[in-house]
Short mmCIF file of the C-alpha atoms (twelve columns), coordinates in Angstrom:
data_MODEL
# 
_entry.id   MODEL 
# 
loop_
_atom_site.group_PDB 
_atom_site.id 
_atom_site.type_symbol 
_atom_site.label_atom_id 
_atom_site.label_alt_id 
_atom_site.label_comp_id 
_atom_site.label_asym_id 
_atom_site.label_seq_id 
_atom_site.Cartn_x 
_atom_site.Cartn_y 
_atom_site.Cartn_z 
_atom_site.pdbx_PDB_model_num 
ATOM 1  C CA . UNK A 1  0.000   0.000  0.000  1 
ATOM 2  C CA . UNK A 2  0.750   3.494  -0.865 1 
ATOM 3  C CA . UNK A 3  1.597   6.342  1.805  1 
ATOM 4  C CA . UNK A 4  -1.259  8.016  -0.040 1 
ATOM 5  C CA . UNK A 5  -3.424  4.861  0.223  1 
ATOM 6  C CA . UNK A 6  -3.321  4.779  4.055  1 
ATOM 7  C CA . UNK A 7  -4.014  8.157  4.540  1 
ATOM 8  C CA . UNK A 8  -6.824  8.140  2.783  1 
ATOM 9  C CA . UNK A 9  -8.081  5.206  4.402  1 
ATOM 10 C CA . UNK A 10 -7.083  6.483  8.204  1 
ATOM 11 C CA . UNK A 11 -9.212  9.854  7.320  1 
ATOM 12 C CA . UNK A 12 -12.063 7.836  6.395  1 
ATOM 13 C CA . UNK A 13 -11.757 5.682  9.565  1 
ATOM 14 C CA . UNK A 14 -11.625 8.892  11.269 1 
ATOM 15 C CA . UNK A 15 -14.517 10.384 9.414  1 
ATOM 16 C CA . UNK A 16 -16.937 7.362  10.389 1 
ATOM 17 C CA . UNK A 17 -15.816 7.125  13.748 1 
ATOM 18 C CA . UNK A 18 -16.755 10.916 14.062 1 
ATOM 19 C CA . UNK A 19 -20.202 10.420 12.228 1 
ATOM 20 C CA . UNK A 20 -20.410 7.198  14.889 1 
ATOM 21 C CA . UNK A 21 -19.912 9.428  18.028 1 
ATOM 22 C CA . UNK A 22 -22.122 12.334 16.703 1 
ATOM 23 C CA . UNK A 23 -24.927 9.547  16.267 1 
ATOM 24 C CA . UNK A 24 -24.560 8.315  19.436 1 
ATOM 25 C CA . UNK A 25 -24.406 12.112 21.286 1 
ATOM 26 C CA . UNK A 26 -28.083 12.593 19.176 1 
ATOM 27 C CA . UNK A 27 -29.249 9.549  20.759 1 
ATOM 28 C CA . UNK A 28 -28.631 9.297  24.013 1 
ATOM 29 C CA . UNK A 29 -28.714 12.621 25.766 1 
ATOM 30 C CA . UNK A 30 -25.630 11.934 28.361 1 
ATOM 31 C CA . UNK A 31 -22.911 12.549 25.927 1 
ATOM 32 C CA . UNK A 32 -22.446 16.049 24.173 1 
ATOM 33 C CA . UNK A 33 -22.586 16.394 20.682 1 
ATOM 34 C CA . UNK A 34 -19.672 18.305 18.876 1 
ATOM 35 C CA . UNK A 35 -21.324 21.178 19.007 1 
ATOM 36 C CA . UNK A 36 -21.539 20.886 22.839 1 
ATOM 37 C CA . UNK A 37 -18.261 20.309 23.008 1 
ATOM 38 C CA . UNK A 38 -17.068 22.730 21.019 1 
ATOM 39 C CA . UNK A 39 -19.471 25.261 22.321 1 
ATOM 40 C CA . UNK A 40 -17.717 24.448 25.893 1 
ATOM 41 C CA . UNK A 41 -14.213 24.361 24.727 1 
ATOM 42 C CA . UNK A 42 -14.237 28.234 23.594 1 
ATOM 43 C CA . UNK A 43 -15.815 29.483 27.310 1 
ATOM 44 C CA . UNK A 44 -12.473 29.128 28.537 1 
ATOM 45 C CA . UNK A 45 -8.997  30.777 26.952 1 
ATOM 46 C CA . UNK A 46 -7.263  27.659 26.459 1 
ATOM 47 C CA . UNK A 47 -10.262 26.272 24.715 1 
ATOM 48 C CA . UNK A 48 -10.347 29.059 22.471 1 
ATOM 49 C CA . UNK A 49 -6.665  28.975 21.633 1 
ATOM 50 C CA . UNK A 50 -7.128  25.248 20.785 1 
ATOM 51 C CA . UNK A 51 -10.478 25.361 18.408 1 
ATOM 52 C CA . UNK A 52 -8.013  28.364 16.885 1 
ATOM 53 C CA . UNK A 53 -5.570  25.870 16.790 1 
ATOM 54 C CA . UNK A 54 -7.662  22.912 14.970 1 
ATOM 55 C CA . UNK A 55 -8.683  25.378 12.718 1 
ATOM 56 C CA . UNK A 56 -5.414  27.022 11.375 1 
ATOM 57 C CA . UNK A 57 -4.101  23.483 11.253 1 
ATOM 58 C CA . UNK A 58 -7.004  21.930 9.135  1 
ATOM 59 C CA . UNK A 59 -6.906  25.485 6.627  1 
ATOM 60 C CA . UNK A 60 -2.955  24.776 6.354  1 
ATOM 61 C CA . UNK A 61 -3.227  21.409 5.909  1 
ATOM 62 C CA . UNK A 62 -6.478  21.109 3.441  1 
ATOM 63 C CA . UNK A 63 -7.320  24.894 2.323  1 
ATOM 64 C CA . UNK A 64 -4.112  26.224 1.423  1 
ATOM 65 C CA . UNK A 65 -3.110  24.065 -1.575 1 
# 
């Protein structure tokens, strides 16, 4: 297998796995969903420097070329 190859395939494990926990966060109402989480992470400073973080590193990484 290709370098390429796995990557592709660990994003898509990555991708259902997501989808799979977002499911389960819908369904039963003791987990938070992403946007829960997310929406908790950037109360605090250090949550807000790391969704900033995330988010320059996915625009780098899959915006910028």
């Amino acid at each position: 297998m290709s370098g390429g190859t796995v990557t592709v395939l660990g994003l898509v494990v990555l991708a259902v796995g997501g989808a799979a926990l977002e499911l389960t966060a819908h369904r039963r109402s003791d987990r938070p969903s992403a946007g829960q989480a997310i929406g908790a992470a950037m109360r605090t400073t250090p949550g807000r420097v790391a969704v900033l973080a995330v988010w320059l590193w996915l625009g780098i990484h899959f915006l910028a070329r």
